[in-house]
Backbone as numpy.savetxt, mean C-alpha at the origin, in Angstrom:
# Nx Ny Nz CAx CAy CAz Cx Cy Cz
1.87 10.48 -10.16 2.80 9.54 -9.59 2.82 9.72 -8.07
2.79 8.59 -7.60 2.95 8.91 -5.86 4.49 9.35 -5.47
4.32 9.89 -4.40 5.87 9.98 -4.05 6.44 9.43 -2.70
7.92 8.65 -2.67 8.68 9.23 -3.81 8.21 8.13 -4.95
8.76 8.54 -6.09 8.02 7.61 -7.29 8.47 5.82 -6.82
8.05 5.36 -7.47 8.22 3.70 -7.81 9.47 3.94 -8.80
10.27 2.63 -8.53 11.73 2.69 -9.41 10.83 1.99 -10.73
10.14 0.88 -10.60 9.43 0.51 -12.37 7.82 0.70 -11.87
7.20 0.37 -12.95 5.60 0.30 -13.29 5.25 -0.56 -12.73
3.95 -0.23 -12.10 3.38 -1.51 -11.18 2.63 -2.49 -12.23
2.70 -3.28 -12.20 2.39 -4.59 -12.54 0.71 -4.99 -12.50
0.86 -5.90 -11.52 -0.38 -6.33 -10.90 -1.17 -5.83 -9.30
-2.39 -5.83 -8.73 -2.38 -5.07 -8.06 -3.18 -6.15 -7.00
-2.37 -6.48 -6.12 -2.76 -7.80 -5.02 -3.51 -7.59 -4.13
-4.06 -6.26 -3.48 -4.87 -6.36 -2.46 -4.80 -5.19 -2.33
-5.87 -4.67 -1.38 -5.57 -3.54 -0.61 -6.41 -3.65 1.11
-5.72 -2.88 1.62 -5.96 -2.31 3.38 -6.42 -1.40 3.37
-7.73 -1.77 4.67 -8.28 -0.10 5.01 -8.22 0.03 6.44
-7.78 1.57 6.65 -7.30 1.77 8.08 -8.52 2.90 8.50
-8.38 2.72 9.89 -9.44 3.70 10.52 -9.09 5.31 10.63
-9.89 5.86 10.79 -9.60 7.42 10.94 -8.80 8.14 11.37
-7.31 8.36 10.87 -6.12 8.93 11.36 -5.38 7.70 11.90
-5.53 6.54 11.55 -5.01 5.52 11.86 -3.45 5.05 11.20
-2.60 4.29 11.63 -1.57 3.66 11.02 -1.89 2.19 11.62
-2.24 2.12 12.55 -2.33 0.21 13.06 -3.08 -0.43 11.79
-2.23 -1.32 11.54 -2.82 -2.55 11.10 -3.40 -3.77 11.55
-4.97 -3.60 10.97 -5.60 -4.31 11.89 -5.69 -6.13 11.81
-6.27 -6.80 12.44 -6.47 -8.17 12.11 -6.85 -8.81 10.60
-7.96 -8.01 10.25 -8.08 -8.21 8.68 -6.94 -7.83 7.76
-6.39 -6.79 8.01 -5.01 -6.12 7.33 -3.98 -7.33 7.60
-3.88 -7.66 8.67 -2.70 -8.94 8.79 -3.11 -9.60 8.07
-4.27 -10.62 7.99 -4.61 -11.18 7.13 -4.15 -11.11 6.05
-4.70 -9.78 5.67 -4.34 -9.97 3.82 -2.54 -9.89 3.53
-1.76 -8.99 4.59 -0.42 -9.54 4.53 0.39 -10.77 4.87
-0.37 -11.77 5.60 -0.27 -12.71 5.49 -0.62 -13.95 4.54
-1.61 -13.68 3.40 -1.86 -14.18 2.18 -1.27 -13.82 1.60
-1.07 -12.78 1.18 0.14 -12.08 0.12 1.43 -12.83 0.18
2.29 -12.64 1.37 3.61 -13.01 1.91 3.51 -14.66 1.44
2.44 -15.42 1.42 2.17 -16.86 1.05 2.64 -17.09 -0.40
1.30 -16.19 -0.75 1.49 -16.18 -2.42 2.58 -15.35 -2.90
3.50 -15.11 -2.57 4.77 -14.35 -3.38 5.91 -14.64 -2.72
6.39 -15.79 -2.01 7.28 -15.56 -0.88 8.20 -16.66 -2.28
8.16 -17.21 -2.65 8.70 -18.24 -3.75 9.35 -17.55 -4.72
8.20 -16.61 -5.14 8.77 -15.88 -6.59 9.59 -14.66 -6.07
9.30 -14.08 -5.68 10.26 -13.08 -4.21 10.16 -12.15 -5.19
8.69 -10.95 -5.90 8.92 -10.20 -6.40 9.07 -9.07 -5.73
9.61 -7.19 -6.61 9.23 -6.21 -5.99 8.29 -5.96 -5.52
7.72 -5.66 -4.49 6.05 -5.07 -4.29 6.45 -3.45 -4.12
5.70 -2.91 -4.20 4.94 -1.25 -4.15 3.66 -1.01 -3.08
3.97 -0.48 -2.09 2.92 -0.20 -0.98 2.95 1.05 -1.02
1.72 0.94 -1.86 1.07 2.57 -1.96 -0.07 3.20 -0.87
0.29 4.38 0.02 -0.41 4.42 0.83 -1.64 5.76 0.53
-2.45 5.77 1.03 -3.70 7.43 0.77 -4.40 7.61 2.21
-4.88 8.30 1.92 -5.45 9.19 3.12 -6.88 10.02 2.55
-7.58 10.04 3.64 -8.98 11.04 2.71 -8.56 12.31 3.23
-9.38 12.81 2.53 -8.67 14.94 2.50 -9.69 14.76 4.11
-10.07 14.46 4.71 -10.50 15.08 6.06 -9.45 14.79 6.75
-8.78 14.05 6.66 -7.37 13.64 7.85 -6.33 14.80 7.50
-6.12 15.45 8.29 -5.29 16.98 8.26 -3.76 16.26 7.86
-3.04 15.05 8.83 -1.97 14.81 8.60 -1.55 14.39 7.07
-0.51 15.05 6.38 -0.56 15.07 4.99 0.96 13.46 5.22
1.29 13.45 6.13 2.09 12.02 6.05 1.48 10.84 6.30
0.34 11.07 6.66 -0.56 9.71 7.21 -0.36 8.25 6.35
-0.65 8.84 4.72 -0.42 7.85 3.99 0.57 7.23 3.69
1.83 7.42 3.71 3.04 7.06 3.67 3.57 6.40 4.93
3.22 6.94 6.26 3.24 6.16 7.62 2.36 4.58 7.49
1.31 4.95 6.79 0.42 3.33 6.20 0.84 2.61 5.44
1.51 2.98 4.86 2.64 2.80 3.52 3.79 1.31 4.67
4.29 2.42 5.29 5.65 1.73 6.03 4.90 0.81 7.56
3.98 0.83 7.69 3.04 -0.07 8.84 2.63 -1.64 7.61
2.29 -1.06 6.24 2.09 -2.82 6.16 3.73 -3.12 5.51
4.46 -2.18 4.70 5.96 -3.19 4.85 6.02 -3.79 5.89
5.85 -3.21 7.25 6.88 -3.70 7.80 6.11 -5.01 8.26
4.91 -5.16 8.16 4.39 -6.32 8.35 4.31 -7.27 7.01
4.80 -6.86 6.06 5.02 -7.97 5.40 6.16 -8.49 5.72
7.25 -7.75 6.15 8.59 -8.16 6.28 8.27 -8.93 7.55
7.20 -8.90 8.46 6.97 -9.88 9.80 6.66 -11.18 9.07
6.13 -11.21 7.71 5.61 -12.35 7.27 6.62 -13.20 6.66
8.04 -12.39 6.83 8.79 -13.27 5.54 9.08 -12.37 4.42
9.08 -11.58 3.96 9.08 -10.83 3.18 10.51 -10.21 3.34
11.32 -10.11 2.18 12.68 -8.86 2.25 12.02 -7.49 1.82
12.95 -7.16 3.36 12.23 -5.61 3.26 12.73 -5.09 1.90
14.20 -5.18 1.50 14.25 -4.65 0.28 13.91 -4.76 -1.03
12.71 -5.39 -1.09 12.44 -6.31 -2.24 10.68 -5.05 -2.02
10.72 -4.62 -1.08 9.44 -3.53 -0.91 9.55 -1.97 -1.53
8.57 -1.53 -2.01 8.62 -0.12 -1.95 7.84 0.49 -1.42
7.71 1.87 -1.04 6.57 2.04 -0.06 6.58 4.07 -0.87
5.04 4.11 -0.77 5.13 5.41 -1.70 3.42 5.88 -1.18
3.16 7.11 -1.40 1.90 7.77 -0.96 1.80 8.41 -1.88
0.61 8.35 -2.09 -0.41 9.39 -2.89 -1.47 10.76 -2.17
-1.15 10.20 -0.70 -1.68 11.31 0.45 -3.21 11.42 0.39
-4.03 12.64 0.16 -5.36 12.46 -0.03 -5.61 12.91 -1.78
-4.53 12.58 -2.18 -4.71 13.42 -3.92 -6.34 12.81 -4.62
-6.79 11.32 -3.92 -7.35 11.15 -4.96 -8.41 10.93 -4.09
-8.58 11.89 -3.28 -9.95 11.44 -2.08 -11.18 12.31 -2.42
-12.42 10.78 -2.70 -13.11 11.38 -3.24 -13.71 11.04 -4.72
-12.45 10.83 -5.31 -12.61 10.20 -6.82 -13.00 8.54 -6.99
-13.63 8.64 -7.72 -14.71 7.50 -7.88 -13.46 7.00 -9.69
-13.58 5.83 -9.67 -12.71 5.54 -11.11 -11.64 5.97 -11.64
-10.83 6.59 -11.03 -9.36 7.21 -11.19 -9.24 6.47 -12.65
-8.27 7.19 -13.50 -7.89 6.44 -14.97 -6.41 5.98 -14.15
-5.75 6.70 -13.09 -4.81 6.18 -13.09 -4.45 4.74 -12.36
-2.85 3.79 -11.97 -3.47 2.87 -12.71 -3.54 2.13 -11.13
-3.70 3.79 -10.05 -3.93 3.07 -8.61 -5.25 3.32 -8.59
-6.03 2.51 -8.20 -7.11 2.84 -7.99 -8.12 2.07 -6.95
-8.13 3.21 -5.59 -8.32 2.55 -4.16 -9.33 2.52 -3.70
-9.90 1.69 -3.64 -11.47 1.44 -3.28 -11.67 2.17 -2.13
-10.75 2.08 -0.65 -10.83 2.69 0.39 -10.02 4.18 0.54
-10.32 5.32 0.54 -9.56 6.42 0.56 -9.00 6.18 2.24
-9.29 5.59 2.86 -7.75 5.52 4.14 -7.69 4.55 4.21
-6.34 4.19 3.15 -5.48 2.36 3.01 -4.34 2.74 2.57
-4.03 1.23 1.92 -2.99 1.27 1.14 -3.59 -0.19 -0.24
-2.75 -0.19 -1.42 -3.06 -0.62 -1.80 -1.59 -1.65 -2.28
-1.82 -2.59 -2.40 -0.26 -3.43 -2.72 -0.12 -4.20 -4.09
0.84 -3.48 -4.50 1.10 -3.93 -6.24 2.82 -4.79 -6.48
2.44 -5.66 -7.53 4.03 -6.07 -7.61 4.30 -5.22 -8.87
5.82 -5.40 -8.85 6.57 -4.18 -9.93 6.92 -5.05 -10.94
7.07 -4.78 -12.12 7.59 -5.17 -13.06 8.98 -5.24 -13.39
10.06 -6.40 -13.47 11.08 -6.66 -12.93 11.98 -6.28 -14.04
């Protein structure tokens, strides 16, 4: 489970962001995809879950959770209620792993990945 945990089970899993090396900026493509997102969900106004990671070479063990709270807060630039967000890290736990069974599973080891919650 990332921490701190998710209040329900993630759902569906809408996109994910990849950030540069010790990075938190979100870049132009990253807006992007929070700006599609914020499109496609701004109606139904579900929970989302912004799960953030980090690869084990990045020493800072908060990195992912700082990535975590860089695309909230740009979804919330998009329209988005911030409280309708969760924001949670998995740090570098899964850096490295190729097919995780679990049920995040991040193509980029320095992102985040964005899921809606089950209501």
């Amino acid at each position: 489970m990332p921490t701190p945990a998710p209040s329900r089970k993630p759902n569906r899993r809408l996109n994910e962001i990849a950030f540069q090396d010790n990075s938190t900026t979100v870049d132009s493509e990253g807006i992007a995809v929070c700006r599609t997102i914020a499109a496609e969900v701004k109606s139904g106004n579900p929970r989302l879950l912004v799960v953030g990671f980090s690869h084990k070479t990045e020493k800072d063990l908060g990195l992912g959770l700082r990535r975590a709270d860089a695309v909230r807060d740009r979804l919330v630039a998009e329209g988005l209620v911030s409280s309708r967000i969760e924001v949670a890290s998995f740090g570098s736990q899964f850096s490295g792993i190729a097919n995780s069974p679990r049920p995040y599973m991040v193509t980029a080891a320095q992102g985040v990945e964005i899921w809606t919650l089950h209501d």
